[in-house]
N, CA and C atoms as an extended XYZ file, in Angstrom:
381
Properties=species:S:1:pos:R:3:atomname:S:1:resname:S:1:resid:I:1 pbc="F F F"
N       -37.019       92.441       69.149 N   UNK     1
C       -36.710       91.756       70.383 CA  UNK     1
C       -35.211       91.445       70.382 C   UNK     1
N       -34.806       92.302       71.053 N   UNK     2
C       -32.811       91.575       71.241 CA  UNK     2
C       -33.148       90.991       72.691 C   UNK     2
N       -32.518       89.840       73.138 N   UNK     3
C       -32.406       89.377       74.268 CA  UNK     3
C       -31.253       90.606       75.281 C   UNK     3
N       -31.641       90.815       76.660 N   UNK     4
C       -31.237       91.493       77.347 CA  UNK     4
C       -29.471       91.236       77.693 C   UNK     4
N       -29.302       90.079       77.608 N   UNK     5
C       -27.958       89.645       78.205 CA  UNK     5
C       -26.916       90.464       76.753 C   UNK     5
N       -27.271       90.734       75.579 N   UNK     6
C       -26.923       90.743       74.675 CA  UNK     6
C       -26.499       92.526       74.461 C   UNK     6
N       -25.049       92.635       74.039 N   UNK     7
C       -24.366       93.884       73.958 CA  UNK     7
C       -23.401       93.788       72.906 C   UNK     7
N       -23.044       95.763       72.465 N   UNK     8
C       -22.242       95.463       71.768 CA  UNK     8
C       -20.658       96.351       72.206 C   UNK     8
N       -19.567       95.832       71.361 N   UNK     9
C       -18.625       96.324       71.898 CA  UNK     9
C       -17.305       95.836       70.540 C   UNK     9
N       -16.322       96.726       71.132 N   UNK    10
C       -15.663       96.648       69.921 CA  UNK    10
C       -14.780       95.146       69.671 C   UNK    10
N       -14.414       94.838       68.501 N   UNK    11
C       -14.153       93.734       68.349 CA  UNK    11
C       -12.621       93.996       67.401 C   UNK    11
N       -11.830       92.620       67.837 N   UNK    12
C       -10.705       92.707       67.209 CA  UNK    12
C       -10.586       93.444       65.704 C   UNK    12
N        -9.574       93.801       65.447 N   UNK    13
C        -9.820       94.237       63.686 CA  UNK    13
C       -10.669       94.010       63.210 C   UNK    13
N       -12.033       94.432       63.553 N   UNK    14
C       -13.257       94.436       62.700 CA  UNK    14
C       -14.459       95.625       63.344 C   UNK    14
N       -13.887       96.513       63.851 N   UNK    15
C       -15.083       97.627       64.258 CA  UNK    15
C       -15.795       97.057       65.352 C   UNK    15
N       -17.049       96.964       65.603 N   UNK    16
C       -17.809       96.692       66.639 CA  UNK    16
C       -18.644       95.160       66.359 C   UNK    16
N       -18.995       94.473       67.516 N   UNK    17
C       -18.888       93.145       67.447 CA  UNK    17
C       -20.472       93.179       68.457 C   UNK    17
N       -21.219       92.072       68.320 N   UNK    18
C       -22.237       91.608       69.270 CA  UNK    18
C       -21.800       90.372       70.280 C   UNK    18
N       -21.650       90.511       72.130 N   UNK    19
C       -21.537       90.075       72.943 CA  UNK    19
C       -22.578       89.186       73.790 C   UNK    19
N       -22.554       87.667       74.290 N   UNK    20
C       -23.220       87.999       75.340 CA  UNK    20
C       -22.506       87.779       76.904 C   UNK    20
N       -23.346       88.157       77.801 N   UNK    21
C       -23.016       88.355       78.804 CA  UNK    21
C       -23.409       87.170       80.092 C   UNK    21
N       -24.412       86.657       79.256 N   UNK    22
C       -24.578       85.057       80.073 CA  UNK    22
C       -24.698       83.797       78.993 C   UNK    22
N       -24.561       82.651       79.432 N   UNK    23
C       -24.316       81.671       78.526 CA  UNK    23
C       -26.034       81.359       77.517 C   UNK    23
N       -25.455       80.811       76.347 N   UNK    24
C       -26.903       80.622       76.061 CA  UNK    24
C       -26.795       78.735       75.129 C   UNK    24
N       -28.047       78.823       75.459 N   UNK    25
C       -28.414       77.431       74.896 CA  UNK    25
C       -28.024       76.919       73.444 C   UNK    25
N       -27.774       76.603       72.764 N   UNK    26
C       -28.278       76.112       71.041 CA  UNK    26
C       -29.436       76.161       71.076 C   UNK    26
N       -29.996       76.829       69.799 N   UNK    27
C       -31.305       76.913       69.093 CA  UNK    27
C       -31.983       77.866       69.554 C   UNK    27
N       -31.475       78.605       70.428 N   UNK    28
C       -31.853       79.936       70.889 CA  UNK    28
C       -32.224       80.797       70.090 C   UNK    28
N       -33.268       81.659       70.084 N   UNK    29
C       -33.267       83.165       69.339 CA  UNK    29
C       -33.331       84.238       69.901 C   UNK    29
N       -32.292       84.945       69.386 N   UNK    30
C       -31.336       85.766       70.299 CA  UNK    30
C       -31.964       87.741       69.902 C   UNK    30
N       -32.644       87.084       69.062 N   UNK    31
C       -32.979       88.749       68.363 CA  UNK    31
C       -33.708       88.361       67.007 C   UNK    31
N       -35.132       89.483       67.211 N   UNK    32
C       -35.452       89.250       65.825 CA  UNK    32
C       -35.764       90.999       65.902 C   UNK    32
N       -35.699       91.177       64.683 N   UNK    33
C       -35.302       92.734       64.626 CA  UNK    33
C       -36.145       93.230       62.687 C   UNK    33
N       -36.616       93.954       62.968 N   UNK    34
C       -37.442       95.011       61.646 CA  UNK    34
C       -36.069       95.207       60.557 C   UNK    34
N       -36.449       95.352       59.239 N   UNK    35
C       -35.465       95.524       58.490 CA  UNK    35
C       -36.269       96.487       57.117 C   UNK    35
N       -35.253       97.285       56.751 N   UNK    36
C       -36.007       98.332       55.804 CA  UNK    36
C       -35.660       97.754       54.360 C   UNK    36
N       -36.831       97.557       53.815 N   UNK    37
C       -36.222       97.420       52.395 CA  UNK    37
C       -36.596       98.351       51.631 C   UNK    37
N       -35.399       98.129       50.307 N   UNK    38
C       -35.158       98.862       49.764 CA  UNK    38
C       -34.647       98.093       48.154 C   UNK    38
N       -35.173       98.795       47.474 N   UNK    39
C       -35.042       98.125       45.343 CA  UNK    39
C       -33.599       98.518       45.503 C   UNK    39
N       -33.662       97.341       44.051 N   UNK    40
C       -32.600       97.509       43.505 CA  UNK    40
C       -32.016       98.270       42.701 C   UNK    40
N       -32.811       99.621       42.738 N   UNK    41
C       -31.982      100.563       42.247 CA  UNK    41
C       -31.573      101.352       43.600 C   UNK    41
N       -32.195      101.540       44.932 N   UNK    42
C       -31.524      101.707       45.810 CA  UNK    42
C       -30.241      101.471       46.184 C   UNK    42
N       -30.153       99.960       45.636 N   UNK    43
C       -28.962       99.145       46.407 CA  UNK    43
C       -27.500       99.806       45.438 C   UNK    43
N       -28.054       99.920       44.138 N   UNK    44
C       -27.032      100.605       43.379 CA  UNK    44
C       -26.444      101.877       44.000 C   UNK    44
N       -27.379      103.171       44.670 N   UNK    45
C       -26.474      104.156       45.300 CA  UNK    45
C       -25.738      103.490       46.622 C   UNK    45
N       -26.148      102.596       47.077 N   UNK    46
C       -26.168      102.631       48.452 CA  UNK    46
C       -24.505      101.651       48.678 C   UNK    46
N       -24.618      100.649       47.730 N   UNK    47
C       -23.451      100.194       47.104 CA  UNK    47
C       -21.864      101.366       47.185 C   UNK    47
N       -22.402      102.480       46.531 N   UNK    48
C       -21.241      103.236       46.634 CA  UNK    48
C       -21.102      104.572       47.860 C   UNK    48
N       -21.669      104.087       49.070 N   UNK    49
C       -21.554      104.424       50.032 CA  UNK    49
C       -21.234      103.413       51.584 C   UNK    49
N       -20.259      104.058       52.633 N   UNK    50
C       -20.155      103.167       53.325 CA  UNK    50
C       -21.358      102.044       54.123 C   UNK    50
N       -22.641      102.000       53.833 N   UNK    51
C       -23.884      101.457       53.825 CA  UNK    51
C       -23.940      100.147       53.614 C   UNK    51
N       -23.072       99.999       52.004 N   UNK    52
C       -22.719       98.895       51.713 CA  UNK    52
C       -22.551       97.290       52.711 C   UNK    52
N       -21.697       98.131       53.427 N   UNK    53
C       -21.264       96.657       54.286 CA  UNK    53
C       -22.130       96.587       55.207 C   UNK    53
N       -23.114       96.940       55.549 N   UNK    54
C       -24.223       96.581       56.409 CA  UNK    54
C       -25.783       96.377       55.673 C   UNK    54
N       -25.558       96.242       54.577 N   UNK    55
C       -27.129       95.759       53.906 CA  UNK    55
C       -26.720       94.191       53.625 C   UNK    55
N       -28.476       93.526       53.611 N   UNK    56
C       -28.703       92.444       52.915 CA  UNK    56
C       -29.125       92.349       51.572 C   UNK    56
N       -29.198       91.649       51.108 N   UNK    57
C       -29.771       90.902       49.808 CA  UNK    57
C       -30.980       90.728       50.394 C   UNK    57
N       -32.222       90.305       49.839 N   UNK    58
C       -33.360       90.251       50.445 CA  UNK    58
C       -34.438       89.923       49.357 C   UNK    58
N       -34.948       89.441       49.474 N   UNK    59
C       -36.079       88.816       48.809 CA  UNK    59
C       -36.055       87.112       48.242 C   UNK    59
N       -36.635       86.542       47.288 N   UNK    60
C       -36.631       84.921       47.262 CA  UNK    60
C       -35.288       85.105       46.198 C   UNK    60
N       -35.419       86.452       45.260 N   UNK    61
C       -34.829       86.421       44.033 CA  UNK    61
C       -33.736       87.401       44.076 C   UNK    61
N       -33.487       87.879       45.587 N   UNK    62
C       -32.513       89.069       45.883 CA  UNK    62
C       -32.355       90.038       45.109 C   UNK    62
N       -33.371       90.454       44.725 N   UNK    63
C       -33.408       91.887       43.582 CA  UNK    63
C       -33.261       93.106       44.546 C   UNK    63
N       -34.033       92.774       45.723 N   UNK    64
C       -33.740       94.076       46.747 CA  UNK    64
C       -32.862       93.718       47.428 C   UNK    64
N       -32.503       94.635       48.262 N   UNK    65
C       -31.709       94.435       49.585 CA  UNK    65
C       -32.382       95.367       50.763 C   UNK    65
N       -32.112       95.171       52.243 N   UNK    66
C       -32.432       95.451       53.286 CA  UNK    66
C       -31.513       96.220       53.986 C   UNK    66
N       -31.681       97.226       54.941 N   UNK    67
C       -30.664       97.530       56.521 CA  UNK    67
C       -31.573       97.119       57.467 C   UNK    67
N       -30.868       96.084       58.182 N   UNK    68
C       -31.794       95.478       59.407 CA  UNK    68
C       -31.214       96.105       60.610 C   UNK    68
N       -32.884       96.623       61.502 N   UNK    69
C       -32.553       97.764       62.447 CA  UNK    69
C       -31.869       96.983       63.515 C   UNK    69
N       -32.016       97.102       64.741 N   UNK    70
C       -31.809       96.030       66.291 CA  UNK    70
C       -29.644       96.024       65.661 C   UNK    70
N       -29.682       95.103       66.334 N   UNK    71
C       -27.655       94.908       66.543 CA  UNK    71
C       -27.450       93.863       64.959 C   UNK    71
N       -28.678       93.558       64.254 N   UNK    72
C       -28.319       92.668       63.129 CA  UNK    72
C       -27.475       93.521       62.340 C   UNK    72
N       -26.533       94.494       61.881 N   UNK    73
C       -25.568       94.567       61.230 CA  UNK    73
C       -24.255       94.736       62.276 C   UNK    73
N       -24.650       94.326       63.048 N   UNK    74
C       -23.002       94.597       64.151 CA  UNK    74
C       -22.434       92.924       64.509 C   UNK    74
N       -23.198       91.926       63.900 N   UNK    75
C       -22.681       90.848       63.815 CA  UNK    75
C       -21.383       90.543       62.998 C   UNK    75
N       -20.247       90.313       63.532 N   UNK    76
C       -19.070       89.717       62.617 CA  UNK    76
C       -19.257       88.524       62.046 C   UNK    76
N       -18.710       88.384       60.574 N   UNK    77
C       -18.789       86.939       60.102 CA  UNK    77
C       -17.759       86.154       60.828 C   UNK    77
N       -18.105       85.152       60.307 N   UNK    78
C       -17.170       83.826       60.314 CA  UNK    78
C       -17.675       82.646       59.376 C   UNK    78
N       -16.674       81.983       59.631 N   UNK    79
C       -17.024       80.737       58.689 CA  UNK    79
C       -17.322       79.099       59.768 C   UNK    79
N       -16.923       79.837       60.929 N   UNK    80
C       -17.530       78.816       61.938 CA  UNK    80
C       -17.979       79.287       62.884 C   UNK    80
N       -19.675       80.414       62.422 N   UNK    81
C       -20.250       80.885       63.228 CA  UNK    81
C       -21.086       80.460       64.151 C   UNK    81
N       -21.462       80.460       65.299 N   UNK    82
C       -21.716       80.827       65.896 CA  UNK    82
C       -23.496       80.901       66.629 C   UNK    82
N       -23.601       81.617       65.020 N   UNK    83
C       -25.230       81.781       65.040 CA  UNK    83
C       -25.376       81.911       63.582 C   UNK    83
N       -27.076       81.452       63.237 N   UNK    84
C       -27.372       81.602       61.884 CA  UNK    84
C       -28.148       83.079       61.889 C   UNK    84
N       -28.262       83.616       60.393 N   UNK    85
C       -29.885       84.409       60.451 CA  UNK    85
C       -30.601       83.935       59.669 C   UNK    85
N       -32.264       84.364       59.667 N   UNK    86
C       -33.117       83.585       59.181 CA  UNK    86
C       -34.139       84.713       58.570 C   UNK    86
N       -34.550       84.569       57.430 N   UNK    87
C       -34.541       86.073       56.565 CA  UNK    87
C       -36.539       85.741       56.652 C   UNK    87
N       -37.406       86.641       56.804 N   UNK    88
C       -38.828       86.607       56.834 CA  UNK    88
C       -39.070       87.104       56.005 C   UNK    88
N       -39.169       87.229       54.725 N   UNK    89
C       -39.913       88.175       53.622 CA  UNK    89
C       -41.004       88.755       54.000 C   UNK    89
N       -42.118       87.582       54.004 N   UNK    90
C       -43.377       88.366       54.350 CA  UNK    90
C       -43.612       89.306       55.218 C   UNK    90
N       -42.932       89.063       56.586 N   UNK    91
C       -42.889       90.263       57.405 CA  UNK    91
C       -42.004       91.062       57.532 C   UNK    91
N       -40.877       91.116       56.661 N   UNK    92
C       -39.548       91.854       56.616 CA  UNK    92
C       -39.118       91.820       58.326 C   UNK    92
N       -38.086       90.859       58.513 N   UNK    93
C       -37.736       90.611       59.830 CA  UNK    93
C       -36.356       89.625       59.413 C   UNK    93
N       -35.763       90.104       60.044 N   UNK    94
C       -34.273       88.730       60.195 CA  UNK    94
C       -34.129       88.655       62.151 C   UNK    94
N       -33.886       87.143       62.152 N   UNK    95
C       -34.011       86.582       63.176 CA  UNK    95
C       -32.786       85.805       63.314 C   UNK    95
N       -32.114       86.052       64.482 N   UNK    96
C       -30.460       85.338       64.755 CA  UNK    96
C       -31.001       83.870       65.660 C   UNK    96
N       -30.267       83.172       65.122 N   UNK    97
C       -30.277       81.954       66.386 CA  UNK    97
C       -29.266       81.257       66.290 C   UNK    97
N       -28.905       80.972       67.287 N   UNK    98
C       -27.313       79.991       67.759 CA  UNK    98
C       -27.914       78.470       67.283 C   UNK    98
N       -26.541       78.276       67.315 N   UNK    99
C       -26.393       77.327       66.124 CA  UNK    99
C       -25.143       76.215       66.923 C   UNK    99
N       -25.054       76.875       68.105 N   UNK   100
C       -24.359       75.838       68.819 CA  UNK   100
C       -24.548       76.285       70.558 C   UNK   100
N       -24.060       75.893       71.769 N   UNK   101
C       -23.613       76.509       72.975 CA  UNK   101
C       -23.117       77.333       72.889 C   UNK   101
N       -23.049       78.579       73.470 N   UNK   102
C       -22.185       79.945       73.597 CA  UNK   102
C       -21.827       80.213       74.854 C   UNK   102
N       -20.835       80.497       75.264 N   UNK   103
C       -20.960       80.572       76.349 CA  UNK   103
C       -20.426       82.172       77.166 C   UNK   103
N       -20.545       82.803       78.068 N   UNK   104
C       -21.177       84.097       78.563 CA  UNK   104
C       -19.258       84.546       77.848 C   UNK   104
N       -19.554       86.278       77.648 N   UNK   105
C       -18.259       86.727       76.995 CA  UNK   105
C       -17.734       86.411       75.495 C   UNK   105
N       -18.593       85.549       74.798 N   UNK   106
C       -18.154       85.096       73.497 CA  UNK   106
C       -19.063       85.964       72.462 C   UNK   106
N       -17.893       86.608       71.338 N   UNK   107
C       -18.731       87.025       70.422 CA  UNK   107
C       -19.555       86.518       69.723 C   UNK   107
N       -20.368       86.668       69.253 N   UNK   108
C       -21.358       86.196       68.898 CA  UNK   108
C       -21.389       86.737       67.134 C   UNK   108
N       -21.599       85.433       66.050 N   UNK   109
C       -21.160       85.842       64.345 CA  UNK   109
C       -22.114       84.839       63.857 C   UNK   109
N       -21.781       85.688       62.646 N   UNK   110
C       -23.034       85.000       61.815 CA  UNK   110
C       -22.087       84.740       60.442 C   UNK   110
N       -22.610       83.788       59.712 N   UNK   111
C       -22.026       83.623       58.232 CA  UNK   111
C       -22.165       84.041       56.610 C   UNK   111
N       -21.591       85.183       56.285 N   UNK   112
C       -21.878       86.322       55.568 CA  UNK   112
C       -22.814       85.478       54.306 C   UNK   112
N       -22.250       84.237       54.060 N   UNK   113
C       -22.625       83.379       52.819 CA  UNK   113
C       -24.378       83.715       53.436 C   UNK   113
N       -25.094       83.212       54.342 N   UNK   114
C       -26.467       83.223       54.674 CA  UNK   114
C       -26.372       81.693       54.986 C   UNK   114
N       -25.855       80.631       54.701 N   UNK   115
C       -25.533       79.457       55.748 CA  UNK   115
C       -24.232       79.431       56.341 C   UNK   115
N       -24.834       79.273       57.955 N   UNK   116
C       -23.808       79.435       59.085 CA  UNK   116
C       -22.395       78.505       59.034 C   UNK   116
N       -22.200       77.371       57.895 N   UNK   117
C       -21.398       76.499       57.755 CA  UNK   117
C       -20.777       76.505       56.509 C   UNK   117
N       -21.354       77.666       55.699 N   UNK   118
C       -20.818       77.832       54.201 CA  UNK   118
C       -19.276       78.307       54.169 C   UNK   118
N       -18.283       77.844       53.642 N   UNK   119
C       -16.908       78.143       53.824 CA  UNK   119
C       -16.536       78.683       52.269 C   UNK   119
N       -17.123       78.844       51.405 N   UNK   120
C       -16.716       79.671       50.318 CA  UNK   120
C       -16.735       81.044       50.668 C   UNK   120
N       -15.420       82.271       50.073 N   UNK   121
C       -15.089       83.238       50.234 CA  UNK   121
C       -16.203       84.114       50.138 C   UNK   121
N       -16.394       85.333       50.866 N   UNK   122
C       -17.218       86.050       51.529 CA  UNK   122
C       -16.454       87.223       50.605 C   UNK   122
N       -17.997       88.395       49.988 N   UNK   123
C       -17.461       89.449       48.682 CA  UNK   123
C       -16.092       90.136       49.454 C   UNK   123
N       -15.822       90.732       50.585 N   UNK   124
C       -14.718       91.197       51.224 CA  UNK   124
C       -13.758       90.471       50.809 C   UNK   124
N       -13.188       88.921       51.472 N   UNK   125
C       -11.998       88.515       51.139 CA  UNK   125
C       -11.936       88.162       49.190 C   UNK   125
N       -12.453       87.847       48.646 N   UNK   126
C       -12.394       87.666       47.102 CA  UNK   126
C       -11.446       88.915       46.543 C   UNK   126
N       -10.664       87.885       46.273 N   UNK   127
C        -9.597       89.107       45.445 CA  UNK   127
C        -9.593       89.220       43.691 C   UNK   127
């Protein structure tokens, strides 16, 4: 389920970005979307392919990781996102929801940490 108002398009220095196009509430859920998992010996090839930056960690003990289908890897981080995601094991599903007012034209991000307010460095910037 992606909500209809919801598009994607390219985004400042960062490739392609998720939009919406009318304003939305807080606590909204904006998309819940199927996700493939995959072991952790998967994650090892997949690691050294551009794939990488669009999988999750996934499980209670993150031994696997996931590619979640729908616009969930076209979300940009931030550290004062926007929207959270919310990880379903049992049914393998990640689910976005705002986490504040948005209002129509604003990109729409999520927080790479997995809490939307976590401000420790994200594996990209870590030098």
């Amino acid at each position: 389920m992606i909500l209809p108002f919801l598009t994607f398009a390219g985004s400042h220095n960062k490739g392609r970005g998720v939009y919406t196009s009318e304003d939305i509430d807080k606590g909204t859920i904006i998309e819940i979307s199927p996700v493939i998992v995959m072991s952790g010996l998967e994650r090892k090839l997949i690691d050294q392919t551009l794939l990488h930056d669009y999988i999750f960690e996934w499980g209670p003990e993150k031994k696997q990781c996931c590619l979640a289908l729908g616009y969930i890897s076209l979300y940009n981080h931030s550290y004062r996102s926007n929207c959270e995601y919310i990880m379903d094991y049992d049914e393998n599903l990640i689910c976005i929801k705002t986490v504040r007012f948005i209002l129509a034209g604003e990109e729409l991000s999520i927080n790479y940490n997995g809490d939307w307010d976590n401000e420790q460095p994200v594996w990209f910037e870590v030098k």
